[in-house]
VEXLUM-475420 format. One record per residue (C-alpha): residue in three letters; x, y, z negated. Coordinates in steps of 0.5 Angstrom, whole numbers, plus 500, padded with zeros to 3 digits. Example, Ala and Ser with C-alpha at 12.3 -4.5 7.8 and 13.67 -1.06 7.14 Angstrom:
2
Ala525491484/Ser527498486/
END
This chain:
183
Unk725712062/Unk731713066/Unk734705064/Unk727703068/Unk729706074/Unk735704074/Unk733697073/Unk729698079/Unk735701083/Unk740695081/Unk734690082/Unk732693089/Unk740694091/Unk741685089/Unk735684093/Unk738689099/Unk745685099/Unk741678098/Unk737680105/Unk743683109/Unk747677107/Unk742672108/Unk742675115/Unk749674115/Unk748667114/Unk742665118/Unk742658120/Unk745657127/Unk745651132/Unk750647136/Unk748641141/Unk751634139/Unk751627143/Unk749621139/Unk755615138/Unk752612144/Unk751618149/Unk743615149/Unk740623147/Unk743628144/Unk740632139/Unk740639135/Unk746639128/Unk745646124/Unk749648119/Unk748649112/Unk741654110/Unk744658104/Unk741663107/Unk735661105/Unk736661098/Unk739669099/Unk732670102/Unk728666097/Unk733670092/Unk732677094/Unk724676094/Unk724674087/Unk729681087/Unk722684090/Unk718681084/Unk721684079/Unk722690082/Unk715691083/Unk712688077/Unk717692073/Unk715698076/Unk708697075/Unk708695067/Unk712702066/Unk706706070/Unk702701067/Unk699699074/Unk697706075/Unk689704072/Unk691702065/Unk692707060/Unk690714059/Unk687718065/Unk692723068/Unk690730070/Unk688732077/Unk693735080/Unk699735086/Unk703730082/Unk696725081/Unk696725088/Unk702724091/Unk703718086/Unk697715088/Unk699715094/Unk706712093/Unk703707089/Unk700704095/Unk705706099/Unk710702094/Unk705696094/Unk705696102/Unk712696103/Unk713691097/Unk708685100/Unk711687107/Unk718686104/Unk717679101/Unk712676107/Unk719678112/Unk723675107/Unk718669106/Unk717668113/Unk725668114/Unk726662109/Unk721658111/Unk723658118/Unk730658116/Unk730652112/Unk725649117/Unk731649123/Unk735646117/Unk733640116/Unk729637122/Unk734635128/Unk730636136/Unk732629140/Unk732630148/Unk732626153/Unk738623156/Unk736624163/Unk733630162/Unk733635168/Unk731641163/Unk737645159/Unk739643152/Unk735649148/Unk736648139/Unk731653137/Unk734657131/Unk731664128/Unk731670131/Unk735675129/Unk734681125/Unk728677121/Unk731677115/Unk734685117/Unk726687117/Unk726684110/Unk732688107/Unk729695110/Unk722694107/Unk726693101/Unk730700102/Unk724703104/Unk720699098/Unk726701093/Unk726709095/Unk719710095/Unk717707088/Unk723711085/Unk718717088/Unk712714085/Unk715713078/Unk717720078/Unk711723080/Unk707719076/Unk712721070/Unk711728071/Unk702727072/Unk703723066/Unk707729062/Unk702734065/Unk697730062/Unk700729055/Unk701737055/Unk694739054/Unk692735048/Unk687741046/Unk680741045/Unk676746049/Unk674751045/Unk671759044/Unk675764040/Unk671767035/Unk674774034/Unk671777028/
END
């Protein structure tokens, strides 16, 4: 029990560090004139912040689906008693999921936008009145990312150990229902 949860950590903390370095790292812009001075166009740098988010969303995945095939998905396997710690963990199990999926629709977002500015260059006008402008990424996307994993990697270490404790109350009680006959 305790090496999952400490996979889980070390799988949520990879996937911390591979967002908040992809922030780090976003793509940024700079204008270039052509040889000829005819237009200029948008150069961006490398994109290896995508491969960082791209990365800490498969840290995600498998830190969720590990989670998940420990608790046996919460629906599979022996039914757990009513209680407080059934409660609670049903409610971090949706929990989990919903800061799970925000995580990698950020990260996945961010990616894709990032790798997109990455390899097409905007051409402008020569005798264009308007400002240059090369879009780049917004910053804090990845950052969002990396704090639906901070809060994703809290609350399924809460839903693992709630449902632990549901799962050994249940185990406890393994007796029939019966009468005492007293002679």
């Amino acid at each position: 029990m305790a090496s999952r949860i400490w996979l889980v950590v070390i799988f949520n903390v990879i996937a911390f560090s591979l967002a908040v370095a992809a922030e780090l790292r976003r793509s940024t812009a700079t204008v270039q004139p052509d040889s000829e001075f005819n237009y200029n166009y948008c150069v961006y740098n490398s994109g290896i912040s995508t491969w960082y988010g791209v990365g800490a969303m498969l840290f995600v995945m498998a830190s969720q689906l590990l989670i998940m095939v420990s608790s046996q998905c919460f629906c599979c396997g022996k039914a757990l008693k009513l209680g407080g710690s059934r409660a609670c963990a049903v409610l971090l199990f949706i929990t989990c999921w919903m800061f799970s999926i925000t995580a990698e629709v950020w990260l996945l977002a961010a990616s894709v936008t990032n790798a997109h500015q990455t390899k097409y260059r905007t051409i402008f006008g020569a005798g264009s009145a308007d400002p240059l402008f090369c879009q780049t990424m917004r910053k804090g996307v990845f950052a969002a990312g990396a704090a639906f994993i901070f809060l994703n990697c809290i609350v399924s270490e809460l839903y693992y150990v709630c449902f632990s404790k549901a799962r050994e109350i249940s185990e406890s009680y393994e007796g029939e229902a019966g009468i005492a006959l007293i002679e």
